[in-house]
N, C-alpha and C positions, 0 to 999 in steps of 0.2 A: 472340202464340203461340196457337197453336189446340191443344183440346185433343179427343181420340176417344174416345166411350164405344161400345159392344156393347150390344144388349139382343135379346132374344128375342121375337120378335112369339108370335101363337095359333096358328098353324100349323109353330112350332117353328123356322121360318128366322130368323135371325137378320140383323139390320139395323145398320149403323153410320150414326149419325151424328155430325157436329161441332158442338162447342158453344166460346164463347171462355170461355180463361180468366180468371180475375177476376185484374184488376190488381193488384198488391202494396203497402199505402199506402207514401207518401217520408216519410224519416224529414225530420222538422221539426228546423230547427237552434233550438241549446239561445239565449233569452232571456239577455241582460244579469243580466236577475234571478237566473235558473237558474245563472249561473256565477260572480256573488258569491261565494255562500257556499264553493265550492270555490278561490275566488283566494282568501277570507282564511286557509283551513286550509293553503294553501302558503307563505302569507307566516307564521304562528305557527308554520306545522312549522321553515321557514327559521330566524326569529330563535330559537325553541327549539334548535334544533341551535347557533346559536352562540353562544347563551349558556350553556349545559350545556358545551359543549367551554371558553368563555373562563374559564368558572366552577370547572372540573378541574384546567386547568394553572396559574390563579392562584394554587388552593389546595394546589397542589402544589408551588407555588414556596418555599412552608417548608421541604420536605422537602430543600432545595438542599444539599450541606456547605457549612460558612462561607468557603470561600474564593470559595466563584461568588454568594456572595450579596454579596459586595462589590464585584460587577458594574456598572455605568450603570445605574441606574433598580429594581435587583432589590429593593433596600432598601423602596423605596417603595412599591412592588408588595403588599411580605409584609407593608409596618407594616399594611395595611388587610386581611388574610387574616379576619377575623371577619365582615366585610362581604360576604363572596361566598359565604359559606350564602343570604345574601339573593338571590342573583343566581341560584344555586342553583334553590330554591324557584321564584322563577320560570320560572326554564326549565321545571322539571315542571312548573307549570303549563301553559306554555304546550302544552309535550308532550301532555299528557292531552288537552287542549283539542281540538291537532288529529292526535290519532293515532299522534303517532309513536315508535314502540318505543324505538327504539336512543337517539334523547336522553331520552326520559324514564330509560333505565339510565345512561346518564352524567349526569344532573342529580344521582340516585341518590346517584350513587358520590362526587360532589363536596361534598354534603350532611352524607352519612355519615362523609369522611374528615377532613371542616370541623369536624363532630360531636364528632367522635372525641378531632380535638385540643382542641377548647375546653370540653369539660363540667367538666372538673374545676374550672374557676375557679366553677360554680352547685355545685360540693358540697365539705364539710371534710371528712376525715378526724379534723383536732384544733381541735375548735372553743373558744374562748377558755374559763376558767373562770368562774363567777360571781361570783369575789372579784377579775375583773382589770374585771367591768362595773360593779362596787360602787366599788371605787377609781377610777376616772375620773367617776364620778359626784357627786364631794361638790363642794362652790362653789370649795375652792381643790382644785391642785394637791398631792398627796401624795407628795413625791419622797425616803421611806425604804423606797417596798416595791420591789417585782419589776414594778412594770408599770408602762406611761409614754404616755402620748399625744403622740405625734410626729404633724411634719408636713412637707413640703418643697413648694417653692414656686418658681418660675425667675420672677423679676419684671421682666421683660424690659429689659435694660438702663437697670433703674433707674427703669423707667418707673410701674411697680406703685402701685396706691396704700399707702402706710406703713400709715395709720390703720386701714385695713380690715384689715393686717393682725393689728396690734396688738390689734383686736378679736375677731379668730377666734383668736388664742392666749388670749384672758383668755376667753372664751367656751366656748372648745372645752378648758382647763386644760392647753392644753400644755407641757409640759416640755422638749423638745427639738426647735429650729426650724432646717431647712436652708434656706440662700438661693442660687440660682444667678444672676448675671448683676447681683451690685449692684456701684455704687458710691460713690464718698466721699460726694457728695450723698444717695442716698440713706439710707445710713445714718445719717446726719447728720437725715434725716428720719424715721425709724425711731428713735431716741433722744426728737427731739421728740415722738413721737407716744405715750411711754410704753413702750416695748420692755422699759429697763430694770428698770421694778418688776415684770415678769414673769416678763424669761429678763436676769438680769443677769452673767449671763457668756457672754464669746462671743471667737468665733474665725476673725479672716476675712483672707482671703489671696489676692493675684491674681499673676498669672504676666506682665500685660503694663502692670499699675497703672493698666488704666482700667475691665476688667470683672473683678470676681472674686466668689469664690463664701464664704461664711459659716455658722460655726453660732451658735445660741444656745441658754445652758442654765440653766434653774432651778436647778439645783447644778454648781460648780467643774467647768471642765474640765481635765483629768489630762491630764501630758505633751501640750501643743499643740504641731502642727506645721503648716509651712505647706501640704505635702502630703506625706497618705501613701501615692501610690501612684505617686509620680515619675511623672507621669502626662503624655504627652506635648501633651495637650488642654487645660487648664487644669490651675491649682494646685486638689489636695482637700483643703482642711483638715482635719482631724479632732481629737480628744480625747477623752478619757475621762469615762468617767459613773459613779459611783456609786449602782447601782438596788439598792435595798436588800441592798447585801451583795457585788453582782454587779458587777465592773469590765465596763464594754460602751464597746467603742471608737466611739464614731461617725463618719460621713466625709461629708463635703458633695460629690456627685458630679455633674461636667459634662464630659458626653464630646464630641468632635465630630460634628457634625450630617452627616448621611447627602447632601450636596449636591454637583450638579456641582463636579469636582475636587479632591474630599474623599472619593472611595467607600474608598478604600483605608485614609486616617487614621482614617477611623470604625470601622472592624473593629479598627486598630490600638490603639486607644482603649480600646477595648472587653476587648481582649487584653492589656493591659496592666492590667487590672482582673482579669482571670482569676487573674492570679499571686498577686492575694490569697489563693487560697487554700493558699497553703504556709505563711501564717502562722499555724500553728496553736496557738500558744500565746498567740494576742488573739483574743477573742469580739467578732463585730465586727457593726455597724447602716448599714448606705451608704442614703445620703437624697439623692435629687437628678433631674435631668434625663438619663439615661441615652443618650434619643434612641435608643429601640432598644425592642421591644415583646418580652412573651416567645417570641411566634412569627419573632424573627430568630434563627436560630443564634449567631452570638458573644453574643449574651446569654445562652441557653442554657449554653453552655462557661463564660459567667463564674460563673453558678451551680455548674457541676458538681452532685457528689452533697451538697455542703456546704452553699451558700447557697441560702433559697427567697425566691420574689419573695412579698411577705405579702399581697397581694392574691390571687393564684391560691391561696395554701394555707388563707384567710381562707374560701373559699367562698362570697365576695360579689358575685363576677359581676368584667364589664367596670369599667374603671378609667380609660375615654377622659379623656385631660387634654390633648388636643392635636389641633387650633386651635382658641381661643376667640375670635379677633377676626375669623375671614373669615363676611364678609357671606353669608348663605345657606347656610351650610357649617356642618355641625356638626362637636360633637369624635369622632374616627373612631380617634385613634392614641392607645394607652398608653402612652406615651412613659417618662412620671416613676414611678417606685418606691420604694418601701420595701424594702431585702431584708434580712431576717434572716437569722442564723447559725443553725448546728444547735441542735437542744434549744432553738429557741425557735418561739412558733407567733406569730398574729398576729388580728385581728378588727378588726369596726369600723370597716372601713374607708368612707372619705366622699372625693367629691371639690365642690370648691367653687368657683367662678368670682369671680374679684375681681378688680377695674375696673382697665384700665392696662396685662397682660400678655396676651399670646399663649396661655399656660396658664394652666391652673385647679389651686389649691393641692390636695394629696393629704394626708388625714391617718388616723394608723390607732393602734389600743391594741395593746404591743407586751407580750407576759407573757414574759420572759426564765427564767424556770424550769425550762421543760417542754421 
């Protein structure tokens, strides 16, 4: 393209001539290198987006009502709901990282509503008194006041080591010990191994006479039955305890496991534990494998406004008791409980791995007073 300029000579005429125009530089195509760095911000925006969105609706699978939580697989989804704050967190990161608004607002939101449900297990409201950490602290067990150190256990069909148990009750001064999944042999190994100079009364009951569940008590257990919650999952034993003054019912609990072709009996399980609470003239202690964390609904409903699970009202955090035996796999699921009745609070809670089971034993100081 040519381009025309004017100029004015000396004698006022004016002259044109042409001049070319200067070429336009080509633009240079963008370098391998130069286009790195914007392929990794699309692949961290990508997995940010789908981990902020995976991370929302996992943790909002708590929010289910109990009947769709008894769905294929929903169970198993929500027992891990504390885990996807983590998954959370990283989406924001990755968000921040590369840019992108709208997952970093849904990492946000899945964080915050993660948040939201689980602080209260990091804070009490009614933290144990100093005369219930005086009393579990002397070399024996004290079983005339108000407070007691319990523990429950699922020793996987019998598989558990005895001895270690026997040792974390003389250890730990326990007074009142739940067992889910023994059998005759075992108990028979639990006797050798010293059980009864500790908790020399006890109460065990099975529904099919090869697995059943057990308590044992440092003092007499009251009215023993083989279950008391007619309970379509296994036999609960339960019986009465004498806590300085205070009759407290206890119950050895094992519900059905949340697995293919079980979704529906495990909610039933669960629901049939609910009804406990009409019994309102027994103050009542359930120790056991529940198989159900407190972010499923029907565990929820079985508390109602009456029973607290004593780890969440403890303010002692996460209470993972489940798997302890898969390789590379940690414990992810709160499976096992302590729950107390009204007007009672709880502390001290410990969880402890011992050789042989799938779970890790749960024990907590329970002050029945307050």
């Amino acid at each position: 393209m040519m381009a025309r300029s004017t100029s004015t000579g000396k004698n006022g005429t004016s002259t044109k001539r042409t001049t070319a125009a200067k070429p336009r530089p080509s633009a240079k195509p963008y370098t391998k290198e130069q286009l790195k760095p914007h392929n990794k911000h699309r692949i961290l925006g990508f997995f940010a987006g789908l981990f902020a969105i995976l991370a929302l609706l996992a943790t909002a699978a708590r929010a289910l009502p109990a009947d769709l939580q008894e769905l294929p697989y929903v169970p198993t989804v929500i027992s891990a709901t504390p885990w996807f704050m983590l998954l959370g967190l990283i989406a924001l990161l990755m968000a921040v990282m590369s840019r992108k608004i709208l997952a970093a607002l849904i990492a946000i939101a899945a964080v915050g509503l993660n948040g939201y449900w689980q602080y209260p297990f990091f804070y009490s409201t009614t933290p144990l008194p100093q005369a219930a950490h005086n009393a579990v602290a002397y070399s024996e067990a004290n079983t005339s006041d108000a407070f007691a150190r319990v523990m429950t256990f699922n020793v996987y069909k019998g598989q558990a080591d005895a001895q270690a148990i026997v040792d974390m009750v003389r250890d730990q001064r326990v007074e009142v010990l739940a067992l889910q999944e023994t059998t005759d042999g075992f108990v028979k190994k639990l006797k050798d191994a010293g059980i009864e100079h500790y908790l020399p009364y006890s109460n065990i009951s099975s529904s099919d006479g090869v697995y059943g569940n057990g308590l044992w008590s440092a003092t007499p257990l009251g009215q023993p039955v083989d279950d008391e919650v007619n309970s379509s999952a296994s036999f609960m034993p339960a019986g009465t305890v004498d806590m300085g003054g205070n009759s407290i019912r206890f119950v050895s609990v094992h519900t059905t496991a949340p697995v293919p072709g079980y979704w529906r009996q495990w909610k039933r399980a669960l629901d049939e534990l609910g009804l406990m609470q009409t019994h309102t003239d027994t103050r009542y202690i359930f120790m056991g494998d529940f198989n159900a964390t407190y972010d499923h609904a029907p565990f929820r409903e079985f508390l109602g406004t009456r029973f607290h699970d004593a780890a969440r009202i403890s303010g002692h955090g996460f209470t993972f008791s489940w798997p302890t035996n898969r390789q590379g796999l940690p414990m992810f699921a709160g499976i096992d409980h302590v729950v107390v009745d009204q007007g009672m609070t709880a502390g001290q809670c410990k969880v402890v791995k011992i050789a042989g089971s799938d779970h890790a034993a749960l024990l907590v100081t329970v002050d029945v007073m307050r």
